[in-house]
C-alpha beads as a LAMMPS data file, in Angstrom:
LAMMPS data file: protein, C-alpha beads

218 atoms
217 bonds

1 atom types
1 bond types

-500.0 500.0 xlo xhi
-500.0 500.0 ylo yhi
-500.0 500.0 zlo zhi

Masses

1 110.0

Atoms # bond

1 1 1 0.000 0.000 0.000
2 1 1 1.547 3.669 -1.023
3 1 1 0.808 6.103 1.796
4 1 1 2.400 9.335 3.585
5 1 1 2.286 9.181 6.943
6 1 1 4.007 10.188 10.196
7 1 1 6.796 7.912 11.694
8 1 1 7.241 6.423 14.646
9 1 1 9.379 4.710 17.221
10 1 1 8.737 1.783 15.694
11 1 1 9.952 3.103 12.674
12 1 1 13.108 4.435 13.594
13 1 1 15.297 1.806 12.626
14 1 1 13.959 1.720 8.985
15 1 1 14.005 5.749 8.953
16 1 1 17.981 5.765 10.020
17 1 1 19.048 3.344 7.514
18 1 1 17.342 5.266 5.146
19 1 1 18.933 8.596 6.103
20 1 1 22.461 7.269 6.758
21 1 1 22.571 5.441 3.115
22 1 1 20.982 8.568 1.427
23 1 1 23.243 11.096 3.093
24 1 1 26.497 8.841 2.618
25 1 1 25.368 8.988 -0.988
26 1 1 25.344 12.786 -1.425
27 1 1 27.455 14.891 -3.631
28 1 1 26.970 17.858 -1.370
29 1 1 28.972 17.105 1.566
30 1 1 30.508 13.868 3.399
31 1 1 28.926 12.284 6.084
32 1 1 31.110 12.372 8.735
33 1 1 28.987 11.189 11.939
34 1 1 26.647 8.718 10.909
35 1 1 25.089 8.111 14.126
36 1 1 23.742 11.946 14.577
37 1 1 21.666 10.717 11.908
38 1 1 19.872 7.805 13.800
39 1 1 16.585 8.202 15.471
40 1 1 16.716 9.992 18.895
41 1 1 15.044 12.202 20.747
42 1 1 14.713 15.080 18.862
43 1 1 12.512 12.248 16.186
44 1 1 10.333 11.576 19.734
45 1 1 9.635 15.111 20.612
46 1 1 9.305 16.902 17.181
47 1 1 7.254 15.403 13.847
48 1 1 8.808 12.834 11.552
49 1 1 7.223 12.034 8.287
50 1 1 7.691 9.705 5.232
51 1 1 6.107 8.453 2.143
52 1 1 5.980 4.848 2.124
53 1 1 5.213 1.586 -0.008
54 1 1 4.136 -1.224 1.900
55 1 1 6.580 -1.109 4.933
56 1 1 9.676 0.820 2.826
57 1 1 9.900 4.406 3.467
58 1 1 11.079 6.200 -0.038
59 1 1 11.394 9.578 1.615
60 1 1 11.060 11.348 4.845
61 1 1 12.034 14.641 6.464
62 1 1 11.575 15.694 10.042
63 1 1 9.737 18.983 11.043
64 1 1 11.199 20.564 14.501
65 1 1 9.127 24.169 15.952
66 1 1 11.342 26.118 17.372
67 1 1 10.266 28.938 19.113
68 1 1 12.949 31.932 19.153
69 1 1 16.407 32.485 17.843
70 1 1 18.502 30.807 19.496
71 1 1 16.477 27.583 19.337
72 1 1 16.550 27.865 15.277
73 1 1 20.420 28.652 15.162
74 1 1 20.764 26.074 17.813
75 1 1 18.721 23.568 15.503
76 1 1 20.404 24.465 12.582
77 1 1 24.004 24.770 13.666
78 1 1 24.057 28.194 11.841
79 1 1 23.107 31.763 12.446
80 1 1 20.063 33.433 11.688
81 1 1 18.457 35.855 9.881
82 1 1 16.912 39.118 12.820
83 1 1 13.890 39.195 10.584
84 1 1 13.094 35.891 10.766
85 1 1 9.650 35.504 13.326
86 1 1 8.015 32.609 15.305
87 1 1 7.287 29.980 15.738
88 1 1 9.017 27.941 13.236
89 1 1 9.744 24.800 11.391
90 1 1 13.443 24.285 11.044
91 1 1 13.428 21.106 7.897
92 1 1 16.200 18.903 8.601
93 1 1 17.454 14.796 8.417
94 1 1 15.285 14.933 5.013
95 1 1 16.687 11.972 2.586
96 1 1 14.574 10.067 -0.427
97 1 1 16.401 6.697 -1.880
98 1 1 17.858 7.125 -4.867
99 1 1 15.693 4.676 -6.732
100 1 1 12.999 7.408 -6.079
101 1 1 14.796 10.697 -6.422
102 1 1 12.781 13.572 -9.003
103 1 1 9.314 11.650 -7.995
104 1 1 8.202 14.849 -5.960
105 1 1 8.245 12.623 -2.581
106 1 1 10.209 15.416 -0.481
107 1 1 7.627 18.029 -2.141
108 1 1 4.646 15.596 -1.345
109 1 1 6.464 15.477 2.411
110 1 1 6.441 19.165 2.153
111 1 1 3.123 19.997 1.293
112 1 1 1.434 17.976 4.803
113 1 1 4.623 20.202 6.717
114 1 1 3.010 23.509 5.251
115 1 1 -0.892 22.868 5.158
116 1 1 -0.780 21.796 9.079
117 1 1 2.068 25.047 9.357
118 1 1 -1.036 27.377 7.824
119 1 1 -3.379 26.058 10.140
120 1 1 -1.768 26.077 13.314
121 1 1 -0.214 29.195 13.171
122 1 1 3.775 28.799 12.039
123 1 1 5.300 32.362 11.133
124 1 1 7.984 30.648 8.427
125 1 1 9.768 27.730 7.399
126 1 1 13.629 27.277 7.353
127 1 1 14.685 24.423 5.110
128 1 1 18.738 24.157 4.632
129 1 1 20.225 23.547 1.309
130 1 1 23.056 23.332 -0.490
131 1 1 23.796 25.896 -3.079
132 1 1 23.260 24.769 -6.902
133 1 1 21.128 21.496 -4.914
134 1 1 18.328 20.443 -7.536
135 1 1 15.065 21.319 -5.586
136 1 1 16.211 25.187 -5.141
137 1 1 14.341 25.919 -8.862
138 1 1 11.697 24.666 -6.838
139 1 1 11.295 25.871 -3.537
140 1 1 12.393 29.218 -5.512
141 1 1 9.170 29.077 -7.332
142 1 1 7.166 27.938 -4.129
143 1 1 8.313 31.402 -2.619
144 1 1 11.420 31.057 -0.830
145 1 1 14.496 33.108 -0.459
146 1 1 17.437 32.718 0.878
147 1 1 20.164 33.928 2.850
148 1 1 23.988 33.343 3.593
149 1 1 24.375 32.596 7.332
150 1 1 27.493 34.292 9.157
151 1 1 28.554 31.317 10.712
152 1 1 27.826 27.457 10.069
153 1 1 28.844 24.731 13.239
154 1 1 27.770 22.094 11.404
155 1 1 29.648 18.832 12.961
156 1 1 27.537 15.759 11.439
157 1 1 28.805 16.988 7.377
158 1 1 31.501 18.378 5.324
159 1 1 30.276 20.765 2.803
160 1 1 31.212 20.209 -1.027
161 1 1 29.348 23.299 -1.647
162 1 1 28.400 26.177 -0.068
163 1 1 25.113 25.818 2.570
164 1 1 22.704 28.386 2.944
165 1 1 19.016 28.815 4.287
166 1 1 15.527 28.820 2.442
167 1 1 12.979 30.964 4.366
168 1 1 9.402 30.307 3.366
169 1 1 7.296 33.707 5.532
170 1 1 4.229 32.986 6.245
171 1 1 2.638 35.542 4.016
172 1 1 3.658 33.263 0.825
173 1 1 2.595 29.955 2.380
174 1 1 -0.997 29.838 0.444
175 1 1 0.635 30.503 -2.420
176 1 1 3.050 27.439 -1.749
177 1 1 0.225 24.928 -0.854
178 1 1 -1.490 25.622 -3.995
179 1 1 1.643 25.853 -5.926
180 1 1 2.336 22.150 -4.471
181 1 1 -0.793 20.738 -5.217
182 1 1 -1.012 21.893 -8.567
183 1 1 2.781 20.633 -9.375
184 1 1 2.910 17.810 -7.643
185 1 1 -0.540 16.428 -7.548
186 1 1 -0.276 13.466 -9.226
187 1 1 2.311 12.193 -6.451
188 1 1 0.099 14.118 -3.733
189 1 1 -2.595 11.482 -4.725
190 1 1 -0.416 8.468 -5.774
191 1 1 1.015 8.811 -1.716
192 1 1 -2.687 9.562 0.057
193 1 1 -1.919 10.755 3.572
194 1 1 -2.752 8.168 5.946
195 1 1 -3.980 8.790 10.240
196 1 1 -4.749 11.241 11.863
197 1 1 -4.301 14.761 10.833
198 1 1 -0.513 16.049 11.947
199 1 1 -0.243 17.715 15.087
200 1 1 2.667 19.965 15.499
201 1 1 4.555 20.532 19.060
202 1 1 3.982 24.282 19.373
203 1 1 4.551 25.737 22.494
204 1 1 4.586 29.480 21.903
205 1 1 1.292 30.805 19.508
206 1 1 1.958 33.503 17.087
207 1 1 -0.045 36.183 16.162
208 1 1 -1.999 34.479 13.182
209 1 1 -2.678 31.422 15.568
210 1 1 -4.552 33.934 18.093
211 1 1 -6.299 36.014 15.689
212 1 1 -7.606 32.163 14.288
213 1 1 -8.752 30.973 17.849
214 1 1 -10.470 34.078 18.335
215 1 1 -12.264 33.891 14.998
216 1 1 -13.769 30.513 15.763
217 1 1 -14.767 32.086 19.150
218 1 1 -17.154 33.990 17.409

Bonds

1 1 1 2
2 1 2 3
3 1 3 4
4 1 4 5
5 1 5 6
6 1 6 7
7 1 7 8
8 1 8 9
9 1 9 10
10 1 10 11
11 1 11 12
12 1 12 13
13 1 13 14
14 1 14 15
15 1 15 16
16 1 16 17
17 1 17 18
18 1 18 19
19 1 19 20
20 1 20 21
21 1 21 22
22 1 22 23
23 1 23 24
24 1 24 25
25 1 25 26
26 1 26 27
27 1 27 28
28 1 28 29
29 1 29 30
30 1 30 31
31 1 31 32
32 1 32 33
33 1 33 34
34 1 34 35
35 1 35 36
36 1 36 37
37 1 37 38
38 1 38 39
39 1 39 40
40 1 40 41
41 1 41 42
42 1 42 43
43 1 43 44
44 1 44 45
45 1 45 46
46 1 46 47
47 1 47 48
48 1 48 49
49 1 49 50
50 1 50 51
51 1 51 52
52 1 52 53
53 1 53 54
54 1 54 55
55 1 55 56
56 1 56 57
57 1 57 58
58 1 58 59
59 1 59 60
60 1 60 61
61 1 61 62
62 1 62 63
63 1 63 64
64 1 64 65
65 1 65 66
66 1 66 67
67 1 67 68
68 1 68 69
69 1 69 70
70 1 70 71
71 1 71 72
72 1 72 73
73 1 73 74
74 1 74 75
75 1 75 76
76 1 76 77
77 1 77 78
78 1 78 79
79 1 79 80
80 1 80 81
81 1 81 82
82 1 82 83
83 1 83 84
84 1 84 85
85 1 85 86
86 1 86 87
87 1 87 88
88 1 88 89
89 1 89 90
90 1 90 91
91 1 91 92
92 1 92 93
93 1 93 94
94 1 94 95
95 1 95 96
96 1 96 97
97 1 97 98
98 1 98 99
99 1 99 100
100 1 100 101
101 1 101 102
102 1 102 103
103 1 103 104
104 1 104 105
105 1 105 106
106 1 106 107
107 1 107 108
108 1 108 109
109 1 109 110
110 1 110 111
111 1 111 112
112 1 112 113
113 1 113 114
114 1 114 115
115 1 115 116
116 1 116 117
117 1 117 118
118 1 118 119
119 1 119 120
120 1 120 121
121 1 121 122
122 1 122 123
123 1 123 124
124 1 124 125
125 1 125 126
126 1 126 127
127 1 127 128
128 1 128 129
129 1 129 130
130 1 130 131
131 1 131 132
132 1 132 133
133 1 133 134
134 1 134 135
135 1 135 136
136 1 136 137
137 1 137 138
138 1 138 139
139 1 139 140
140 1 140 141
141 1 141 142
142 1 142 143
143 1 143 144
144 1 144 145
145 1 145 146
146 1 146 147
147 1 147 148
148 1 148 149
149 1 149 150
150 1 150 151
151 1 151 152
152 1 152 153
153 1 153 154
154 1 154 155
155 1 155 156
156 1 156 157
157 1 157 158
158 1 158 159
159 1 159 160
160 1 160 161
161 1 161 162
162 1 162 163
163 1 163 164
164 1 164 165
165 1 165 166
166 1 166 167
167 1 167 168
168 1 168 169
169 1 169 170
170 1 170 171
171 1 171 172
172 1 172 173
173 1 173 174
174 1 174 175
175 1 175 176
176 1 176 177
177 1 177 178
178 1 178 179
179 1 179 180
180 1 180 181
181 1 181 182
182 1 182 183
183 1 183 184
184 1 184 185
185 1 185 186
186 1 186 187
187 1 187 188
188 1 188 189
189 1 189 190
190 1 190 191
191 1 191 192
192 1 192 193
193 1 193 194
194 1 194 195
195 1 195 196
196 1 196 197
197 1 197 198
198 1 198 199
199 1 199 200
200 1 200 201
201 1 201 202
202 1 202 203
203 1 203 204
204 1 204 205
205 1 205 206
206 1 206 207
207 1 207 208
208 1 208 209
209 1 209 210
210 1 210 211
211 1 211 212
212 1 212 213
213 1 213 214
214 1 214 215
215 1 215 216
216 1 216 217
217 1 217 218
């Protein structure tokens, strides 16, 4: 059965194999500590999900809120952009096997991320890439820009190329979900989302989250 659906701990040794062959693969960087790449804690608190046949996950990426600055540059090993506001979803241990790759399954991934990010109130999405990295047409088109952080701490990887950061504001995320399901629909359908709807661990409730409860108040 083809499905998209969140991981769990009963997953996670099927998600880190995938991640650890897929990044060891990469022409972007070397992977130089496989086992930061293994499930852990961050996969328990935070919101893992994959697109799956049968058992086999093809693709996955992991969703982690974070709430203020420091927990974003802390998250993503790099510095951050002032103007970025919160909360957030930092994308990160995202991998799709290579039998797969240019299917649309991270985009598919992508497009659950940003219609539960619309409705429960995230201010932006930070997704890390590599410069020249295939999907940045894409996410370009879905609304992103990026910036040059002043300092990378990355341990985990070596950069081939140089690593910057995609920031999706809130203001163009609509735009992106209907960008995504226009693009990528046949996939979208082809991978149904399976479970209950996702649930994202936000602590902190922006301004559009507020201004939503209060709506359905009245």
């Amino acid at each position: 059965m083809r499905c998209t659906r969140q991981a769990n701990t009963k997953d996670n040794y099927i998600i880190s194999r995938l991640r650890i062959k897929e990044f060891g693969r990469s022409k972007d960087f070397d992977l130089l500590l496989a086992d930061k790449l293994k499930w852990n804690r961050m996969d328990e608190e935070q919101t893992v999900v994959a697109v799956w046949c049968d058992k086999v996950p093809l693709s996955t990426m992991r969703a982690v809120v974070v709430d203020d600055s420091l927990s974003a540059q802390n998250t993503l090993q790099c510095s951050v952009s002032d103007h970025v506001t919160y909360p957030a979803i930092v994308f990160n241990a995202a991998a799709t096997r290579k039998e797969n790759r240019g299917e649309g399954l991270n985009q598919v991934i992508r497009y659950h991320f940003l219609a539960a990010a619309i409705h429960q109130g995230i201010e932006a999405l930070l997704s890390p890439i590599y410069f020249g990295a295939p999907r940045m047409d894409f996410m370009t088109a879905l609304g992103y820009h990026y910036i040059k952080p002043n300092k990378c701490w990355q341990t985990k990887l070596l950069p081939k190329s140089e690593r910057i950061l995609g920031i999706l504001p809130r203001s163009k995320m609509r735009y992106a979900l209907k960008y995504l399901f226009h693009h990528r629909s046949e996939a979208i359908h082809h991978y149904p989302w399976k479970g209950t709807s996702l649930k994202l661990p936000i602590k902190t409730k922006s301004k559009a989250a507020m201004a939503a409860m209060g709506k359905n108040r009245n």
